[in-house]
C-alpha positions as CSV (number, residue, x, y, z in Angstrom):
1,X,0.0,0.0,0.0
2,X,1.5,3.7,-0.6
3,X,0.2,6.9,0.6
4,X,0.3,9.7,-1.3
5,X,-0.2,12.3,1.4
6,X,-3.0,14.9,2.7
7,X,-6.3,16.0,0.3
8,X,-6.4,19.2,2.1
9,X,-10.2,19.4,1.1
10,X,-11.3,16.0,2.8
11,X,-8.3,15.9,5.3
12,X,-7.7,12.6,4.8
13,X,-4.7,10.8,3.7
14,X,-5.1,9.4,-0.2
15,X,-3.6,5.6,-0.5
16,X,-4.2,2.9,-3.0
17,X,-2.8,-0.8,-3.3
18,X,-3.5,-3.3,-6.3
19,X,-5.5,-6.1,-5.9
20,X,-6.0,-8.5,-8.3
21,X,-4.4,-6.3,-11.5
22,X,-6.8,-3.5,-10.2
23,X,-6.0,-0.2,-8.3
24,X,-7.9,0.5,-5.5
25,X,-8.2,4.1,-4.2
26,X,-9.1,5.5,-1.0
27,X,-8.8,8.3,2.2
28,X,-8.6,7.8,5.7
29,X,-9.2,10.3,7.8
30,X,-7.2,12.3,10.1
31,X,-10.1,12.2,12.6
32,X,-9.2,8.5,12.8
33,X,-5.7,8.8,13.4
34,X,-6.6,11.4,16.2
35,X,-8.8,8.8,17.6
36,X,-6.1,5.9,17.4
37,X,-3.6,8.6,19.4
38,X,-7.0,9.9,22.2
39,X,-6.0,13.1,21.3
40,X,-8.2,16.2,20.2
41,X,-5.5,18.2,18.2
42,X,-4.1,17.5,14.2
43,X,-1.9,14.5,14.3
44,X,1.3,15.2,12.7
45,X,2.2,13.0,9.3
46,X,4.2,11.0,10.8
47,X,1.5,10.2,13.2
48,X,-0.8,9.1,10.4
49,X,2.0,7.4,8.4
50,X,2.7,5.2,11.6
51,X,-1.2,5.0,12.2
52,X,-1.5,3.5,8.5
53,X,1.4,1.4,8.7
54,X,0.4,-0.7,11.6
55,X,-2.9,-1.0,10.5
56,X,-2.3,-1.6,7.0
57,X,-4.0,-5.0,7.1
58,X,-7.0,-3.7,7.9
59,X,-7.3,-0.9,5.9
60,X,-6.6,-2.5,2.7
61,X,-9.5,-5.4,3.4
62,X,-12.0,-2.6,4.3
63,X,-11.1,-0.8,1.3
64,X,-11.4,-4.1,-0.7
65,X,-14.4,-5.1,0.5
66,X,-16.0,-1.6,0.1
67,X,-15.0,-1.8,-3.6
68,X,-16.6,-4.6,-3.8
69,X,-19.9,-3.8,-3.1
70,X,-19.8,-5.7,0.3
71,X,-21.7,-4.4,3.6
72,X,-20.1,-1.8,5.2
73,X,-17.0,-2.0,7.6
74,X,-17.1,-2.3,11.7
75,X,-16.0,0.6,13.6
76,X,-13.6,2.8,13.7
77,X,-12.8,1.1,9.8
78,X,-16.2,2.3,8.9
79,X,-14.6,5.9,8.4
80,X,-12.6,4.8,5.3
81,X,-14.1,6.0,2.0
82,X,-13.1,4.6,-1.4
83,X,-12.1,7.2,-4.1
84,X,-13.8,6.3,-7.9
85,X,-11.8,7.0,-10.4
């Protein structure tokens, strides 16, 4: 999986993995990182870099399962959104 930084507009970080010769697309949020670290301010981006990293696994299924159509993701996951392209 890579991240390709902030969208300043949805202030989420943009990442995308292939799965099965496809690209899959999506944001998660800072909100969730500031969750993960039960604190109210901006995380940092190293913050939300380590946040993604260590749950990679988890993002990448939710992400894969929302592109495929399938019921929607168990909390805090269920803050994902997949990006259309």
């Amino acid at each position: 999986m890579e991240v390709h930084g902030i969208d300043p507009d949805t202030r989420g970080y943009r990442v995308s993995f292939e799965d099965g010769g496809r690209v899959i697309r999506g944001l998660v949020p800072e909100t969730l990182v500031a969750e993960w670290l039960r604190r109210p301010d901006t995380p940092s981006h190293s913050d939300a870099y380590h946040f993604i990293a260590a749950h990679r696994d988890k993002i990448m299924k939710t992400l894969k399962k929302m592109s495929d159509g399938d019921r929607p993701a168990k909390a805090p996951f269920d803050q994902l959104t997949l990006v259309e392209e």
